[in-house]
C-alpha positions in Angstrom: 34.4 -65.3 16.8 31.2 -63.2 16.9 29.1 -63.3 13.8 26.4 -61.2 12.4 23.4 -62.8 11.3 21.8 -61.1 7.6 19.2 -59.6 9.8 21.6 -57.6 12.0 23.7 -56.2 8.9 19.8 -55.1 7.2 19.1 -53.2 11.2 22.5 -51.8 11.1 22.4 -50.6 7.2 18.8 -49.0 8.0 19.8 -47.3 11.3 22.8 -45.8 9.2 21.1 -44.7 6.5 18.7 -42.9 9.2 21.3 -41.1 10.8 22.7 -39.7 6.9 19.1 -38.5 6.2 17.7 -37.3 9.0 17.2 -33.8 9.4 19.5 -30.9 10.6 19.2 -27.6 12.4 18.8 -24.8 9.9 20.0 -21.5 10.8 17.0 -19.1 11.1 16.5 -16.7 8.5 17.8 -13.3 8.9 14.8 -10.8 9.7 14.0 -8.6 7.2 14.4 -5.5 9.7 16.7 -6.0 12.3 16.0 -5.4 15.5 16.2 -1.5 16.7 16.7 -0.4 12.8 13.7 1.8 11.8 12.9 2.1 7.9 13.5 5.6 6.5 9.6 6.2 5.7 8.5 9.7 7.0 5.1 11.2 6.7 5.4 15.0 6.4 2.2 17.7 6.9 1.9 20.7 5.2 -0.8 23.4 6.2 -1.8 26.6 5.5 -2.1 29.7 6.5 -2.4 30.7 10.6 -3.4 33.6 12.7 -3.5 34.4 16.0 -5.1 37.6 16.2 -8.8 39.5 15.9 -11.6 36.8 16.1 -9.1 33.7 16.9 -7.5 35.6 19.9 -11.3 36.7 20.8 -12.2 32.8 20.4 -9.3 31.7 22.8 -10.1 34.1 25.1 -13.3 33.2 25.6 -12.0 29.4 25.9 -9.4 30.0 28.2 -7.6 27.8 26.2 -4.2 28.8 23.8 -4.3 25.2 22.1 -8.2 25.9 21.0 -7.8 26.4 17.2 -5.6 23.1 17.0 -7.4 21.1 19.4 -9.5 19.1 16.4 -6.5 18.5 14.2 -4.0 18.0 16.6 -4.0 14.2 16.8 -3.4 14.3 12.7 -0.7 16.6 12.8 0.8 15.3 15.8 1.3 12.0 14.6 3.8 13.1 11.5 7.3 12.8 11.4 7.4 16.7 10.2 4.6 19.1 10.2 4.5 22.4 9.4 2.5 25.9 8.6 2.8 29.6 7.5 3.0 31.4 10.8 0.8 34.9 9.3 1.1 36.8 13.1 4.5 37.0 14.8 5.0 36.2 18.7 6.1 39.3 20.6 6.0 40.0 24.5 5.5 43.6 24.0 3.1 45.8 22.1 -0.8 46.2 22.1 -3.0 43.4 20.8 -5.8 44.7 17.8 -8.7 43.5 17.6 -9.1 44.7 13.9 -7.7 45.9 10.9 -4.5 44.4 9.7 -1.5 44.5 12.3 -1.5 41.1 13.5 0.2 40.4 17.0 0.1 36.6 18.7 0.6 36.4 22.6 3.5 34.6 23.2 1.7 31.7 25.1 -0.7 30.9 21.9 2.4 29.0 21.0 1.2 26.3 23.3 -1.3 25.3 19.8 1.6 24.8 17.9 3.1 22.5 20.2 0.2 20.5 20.7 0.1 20.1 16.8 3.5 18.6 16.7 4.5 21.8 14.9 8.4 20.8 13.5 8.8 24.2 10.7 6.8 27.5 10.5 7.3 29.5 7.6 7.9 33.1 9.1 8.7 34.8 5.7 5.1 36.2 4.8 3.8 40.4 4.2 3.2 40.4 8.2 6.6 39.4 9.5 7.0 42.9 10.9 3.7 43.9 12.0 5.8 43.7 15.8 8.6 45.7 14.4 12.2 44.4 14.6 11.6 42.9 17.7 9.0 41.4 16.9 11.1 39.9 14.1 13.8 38.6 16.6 11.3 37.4 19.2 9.6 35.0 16.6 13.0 33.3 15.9 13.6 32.8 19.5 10.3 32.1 20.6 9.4 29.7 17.9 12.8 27.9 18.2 12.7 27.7 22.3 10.0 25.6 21.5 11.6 23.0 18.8 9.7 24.5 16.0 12.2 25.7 13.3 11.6 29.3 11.8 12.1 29.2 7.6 12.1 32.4 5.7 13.7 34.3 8.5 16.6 34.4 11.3 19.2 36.5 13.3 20.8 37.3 10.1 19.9 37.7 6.1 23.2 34.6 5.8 21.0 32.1 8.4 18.1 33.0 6.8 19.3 32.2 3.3 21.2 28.8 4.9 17.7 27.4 5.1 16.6 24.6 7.8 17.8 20.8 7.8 15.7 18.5 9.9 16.7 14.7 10.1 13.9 12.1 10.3 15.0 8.2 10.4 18.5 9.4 8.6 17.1 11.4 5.5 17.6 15.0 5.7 15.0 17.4 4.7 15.9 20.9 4.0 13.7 23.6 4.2 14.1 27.7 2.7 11.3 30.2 3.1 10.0 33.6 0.9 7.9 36.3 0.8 6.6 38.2 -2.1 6.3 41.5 0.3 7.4 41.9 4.0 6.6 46.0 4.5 2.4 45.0 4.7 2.0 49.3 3.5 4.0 50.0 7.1 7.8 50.0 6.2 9.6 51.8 3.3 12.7 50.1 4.3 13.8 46.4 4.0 14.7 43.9 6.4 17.5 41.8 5.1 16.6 38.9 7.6 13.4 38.6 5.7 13.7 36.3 2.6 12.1 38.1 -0.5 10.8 35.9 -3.3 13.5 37.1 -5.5 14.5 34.2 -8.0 18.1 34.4 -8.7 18.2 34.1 -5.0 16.2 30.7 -4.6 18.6 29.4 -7.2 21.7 29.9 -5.2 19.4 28.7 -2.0 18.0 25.8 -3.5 21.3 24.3 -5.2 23.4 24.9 -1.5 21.0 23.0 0.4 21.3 20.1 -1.9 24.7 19.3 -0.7 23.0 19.4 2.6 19.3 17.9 2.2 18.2 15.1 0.8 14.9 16.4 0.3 14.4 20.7 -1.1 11.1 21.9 0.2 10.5 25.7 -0.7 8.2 27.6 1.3 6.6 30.5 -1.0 4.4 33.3 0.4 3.5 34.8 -3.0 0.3 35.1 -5.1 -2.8 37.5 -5.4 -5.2 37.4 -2.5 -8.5 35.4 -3.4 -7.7 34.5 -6.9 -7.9 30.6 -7.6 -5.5 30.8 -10.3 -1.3 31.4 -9.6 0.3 34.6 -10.7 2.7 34.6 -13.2 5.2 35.3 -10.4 4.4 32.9 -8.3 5.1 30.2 -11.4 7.9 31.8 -12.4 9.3 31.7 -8.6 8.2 28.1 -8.1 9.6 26.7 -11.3 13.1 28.3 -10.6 12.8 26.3 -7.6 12.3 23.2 -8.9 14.8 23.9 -11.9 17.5 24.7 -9.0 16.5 20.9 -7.4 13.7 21.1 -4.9 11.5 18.7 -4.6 8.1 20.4 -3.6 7.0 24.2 -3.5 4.4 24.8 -0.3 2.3 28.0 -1.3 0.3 30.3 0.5 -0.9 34.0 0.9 -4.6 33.9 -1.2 -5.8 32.6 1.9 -7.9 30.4 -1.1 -6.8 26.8 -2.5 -5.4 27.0 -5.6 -4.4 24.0 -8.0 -1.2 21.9 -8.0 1.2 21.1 -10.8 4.0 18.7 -11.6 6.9 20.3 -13.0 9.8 18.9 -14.1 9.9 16.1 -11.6 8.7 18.2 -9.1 5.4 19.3 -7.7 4.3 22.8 -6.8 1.0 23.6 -4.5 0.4 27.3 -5.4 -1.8 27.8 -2.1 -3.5 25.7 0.6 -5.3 28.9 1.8 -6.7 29.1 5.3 -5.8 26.9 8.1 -6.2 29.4 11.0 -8.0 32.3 10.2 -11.3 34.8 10.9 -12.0 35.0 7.0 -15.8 34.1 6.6 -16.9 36.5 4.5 -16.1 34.3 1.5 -16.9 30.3 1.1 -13.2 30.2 -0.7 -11.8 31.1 3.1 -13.1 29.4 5.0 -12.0 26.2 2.9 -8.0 24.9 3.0 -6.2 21.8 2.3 -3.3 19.7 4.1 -0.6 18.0 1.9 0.5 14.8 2.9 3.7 13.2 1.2 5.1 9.9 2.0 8.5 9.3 1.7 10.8 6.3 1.9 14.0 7.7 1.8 14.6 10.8 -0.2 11.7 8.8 -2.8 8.6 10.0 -2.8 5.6 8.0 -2.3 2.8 9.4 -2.4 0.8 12.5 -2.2 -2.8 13.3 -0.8 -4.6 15.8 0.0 -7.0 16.3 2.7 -9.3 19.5 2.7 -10.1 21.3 5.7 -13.0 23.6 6.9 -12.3 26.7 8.6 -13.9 27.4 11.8 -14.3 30.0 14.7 -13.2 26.9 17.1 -10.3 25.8 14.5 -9.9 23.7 11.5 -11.5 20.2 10.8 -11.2 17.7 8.4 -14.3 18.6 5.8 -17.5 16.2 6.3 -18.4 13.7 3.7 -21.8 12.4 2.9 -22.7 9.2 2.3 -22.2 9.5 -1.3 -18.6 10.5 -0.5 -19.0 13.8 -1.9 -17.5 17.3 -0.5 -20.6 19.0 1.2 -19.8 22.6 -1.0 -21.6 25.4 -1.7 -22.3 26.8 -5.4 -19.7 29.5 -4.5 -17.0 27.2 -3.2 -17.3 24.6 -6.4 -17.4 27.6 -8.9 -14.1 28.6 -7.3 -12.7 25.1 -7.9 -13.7 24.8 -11.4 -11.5 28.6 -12.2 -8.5 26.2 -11.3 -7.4 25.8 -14.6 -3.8 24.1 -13.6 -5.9 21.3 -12.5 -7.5 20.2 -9.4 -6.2 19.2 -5.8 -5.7 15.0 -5.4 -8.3 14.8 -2.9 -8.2 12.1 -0.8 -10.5 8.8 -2.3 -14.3 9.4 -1.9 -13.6 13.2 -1.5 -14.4 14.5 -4.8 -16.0 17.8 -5.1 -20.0 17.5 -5.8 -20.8 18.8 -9.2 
């Protein structure tokens, strides 16, 4: 009979406990993102007004370059998930080019600027959508949409233009209508019906259709008095019934000036960006824009900045800052901001206007 000694039962009580305590495998945590999943967070862009005609065609010319007046800014506006502009001269392949006055014509490879921006929606609902005539009109459409850029504000047909846009970025939907306060520019006494007009009853029915499609209501509004740093009273009566009817943001433009921002109702209106592309210099005001940035996660929006821009003959860039982090401005130019009485742009940090 074999027998244990006191010493071998203490080993044997010892090596058992061991094995009870020691440690097991743990599954590994389950990442936070799984692999090939992106987050819904999209950056969108929002510019002003652009022109591809009198001293900018002259200015590309002379480059031999159709990309020239996005050149600077293209890496910025490139790298958002949507970015997009108020087209002020349509694309036609017919038609003389004029070098002044205020028929505006773009050759149909300047487009190539557009591209190299990263340009996802043009607004094409502005007082120079038929400065080509109907074809003109139709060739925009095509043109702009050959090249994945989506025309708002006008189509084939006043029911497509009315439909709006939907673009999907990381599974949110962002919807996208377009208007104009005037579409004849003193050449047409008739109306194109493919050509939204600012008319308010109309964004209402717009607006609340596209919310069962869209996520996200963005409202482009070509509306407002021409140099004026204050918003009419119909361009805050058109940009409230948008936001009433559920969009999110109204984009402005046509005062070719910045104007102020406001929130409304949940919602948040930029009355005007002014210039992005354009020959204006014989005003500071013109030659002086802004780009909206909005950060979204989901259909939730982050955040909102502003970064202003200074026109040039050779195309926009970002405006310089001194050391002081103050805007560089003339006496003209910060008068002009202080007439905003709605308020004053978010500028991005360290960018606030000298005074």
């Amino acid at each position: 009979m074999t027998t244990i000694s006191a010493w071998g039962i203490f080993t044997l009580l010892i090596l058992g406990l061991a094995a009870c305590t020691a440690p097991r495998p743990q599954p590994s945590p389950k990442p936070i993102r799984e692999e090939g999943v992106e987050l819904p967070y999209n950056r969108l862009l929002f510019a002003g007004d652009v022109m591809f005609s009198r001293a900018v065609r002259r200015a590309i010319l002379a480059a031999h370059d159709p990309a020239l007046p996005f050149r600077k800014l293209a890496p910025l506006m490139s790298a958002a998930n949507i970015s997009f502009i108020n087209l002020e001269t349509p694309f036609s392949d017919v038609g003389p080019y004029h070098e002044h006055g205020l028929i505006f014509h773009a050759a149909p490879e300047m487009v190539a600027g557009l591209e190299l921006a990263g340009i996802s929606v043009a607004s094409t609902a502005n007082n120079h959508a038929r400065d080509c005539g109907a074809h003109g009109v139709e060739y925009t459409v095509d043109w702009l949409r050959s090249h994945k850029i989506a025309p708002v504000g006008s189509s084939e047909s006043e029911a497509v233009t009315h439909e709006g846009v939907v673009l999907t970025r990381k599974g949110i939907c962002f919807g996208f209508l377009g208007y104009t306060f005037d579409q004849k520019n003193g050449n047409w006494r008739d109306i194109d019906p493919r050509i939204a007009l600012t008319d308010v009853a109309a964004v209402r029915r717009d607006v609340q259709s596209l919310c069962k499609r869209a996520d996200v209501v963005i409202v482009s509004m070509h509306n407002g008095i021409e140099y004026m740093p204050k918003p009419s009273k119909a361009q805050i009566e058109f940009a409230h019934a948008a936001i009433d009817a559920g969009a999110k943001f109204v984009i402005g433009h046509h005062p070719h000036v910045v104007q102020p921002e406001e929130g409304y109702h949940g919602g948040q209106i930029f009355y005007s960006l002014g210039n992005f592309v354009f020959d204006q210099y014989q005003r500071q005001a013109t030659q002086h824009g802004e780009i909206v940035e909005i950060s979204f996660f989901g259909a939730l929006a982050l955040t909102t900045r502003v970064l202003p821009v200074k026109i040039t003959p050779t195309g926009p860039e970002l405006e310089d800052l001194t050391a002081r982090g103050t805007l560089q401005m003339s006496t003209e130019l910060r008068a002009h901001r202080r007439q905003n009485l709605l308020g004053k742009s978010m500028l991005v940090p360290g960018a606030e206007p000298g005074k």
